[in-house]
N, C-alpha and C positions, 0 to 999 in steps of 0.2 A: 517433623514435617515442616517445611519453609511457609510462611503466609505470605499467599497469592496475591497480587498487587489488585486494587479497586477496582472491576471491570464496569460498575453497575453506569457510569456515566460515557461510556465507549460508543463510539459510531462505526462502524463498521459498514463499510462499501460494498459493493458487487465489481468486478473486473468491468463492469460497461462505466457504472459510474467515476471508477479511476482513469478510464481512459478519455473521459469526457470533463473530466478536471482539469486532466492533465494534457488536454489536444493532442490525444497521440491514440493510435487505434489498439483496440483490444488484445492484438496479438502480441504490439509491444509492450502492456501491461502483463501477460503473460509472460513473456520472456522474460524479464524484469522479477519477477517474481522465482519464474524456477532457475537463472542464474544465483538469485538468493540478494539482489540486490533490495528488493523491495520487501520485507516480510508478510506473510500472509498466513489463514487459518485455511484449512480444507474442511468444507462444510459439503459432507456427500460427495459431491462431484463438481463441487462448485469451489470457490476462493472467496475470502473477503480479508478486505484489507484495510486496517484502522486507520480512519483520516487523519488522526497525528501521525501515522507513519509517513501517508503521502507527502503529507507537508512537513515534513522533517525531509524525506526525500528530495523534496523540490528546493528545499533551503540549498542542502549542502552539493545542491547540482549548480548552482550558480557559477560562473567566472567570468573572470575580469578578459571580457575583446579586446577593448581596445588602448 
């Protein structure tokens, strides 16, 4: 069996909190999510989503305007 990477220091969000990091409304956190652009855990009925993922997300969303 593969050993599980370190979870014990993880931050894990709620869809309201990503979408309030990220100024964009919760639906678009969802969608974001079940495109599979964002990773996330299904807890219940709920989502969360690890704030290194956000912000790895929001790095590699970056470009160059102008």
């Amino acid at each position: 069996m593969a050993a599980s990477p370190d979870m014990s220091d993880a931050k894990f969000l709620t869809v309201a909190e990503v979408a309030a990091v990220m100024r964009v409304s919760k639906m678009t956190v969802y969608r974001l999510v079940h495109n599979g652009d964002l990773p996330a855990v299904r807890v219940g009925r709920s989502f969360r989503v690890l704030e290194d993922d956000v912000n790895r997300y929001l790095r590699e969303s970056f470009f160059d305007a102008g």
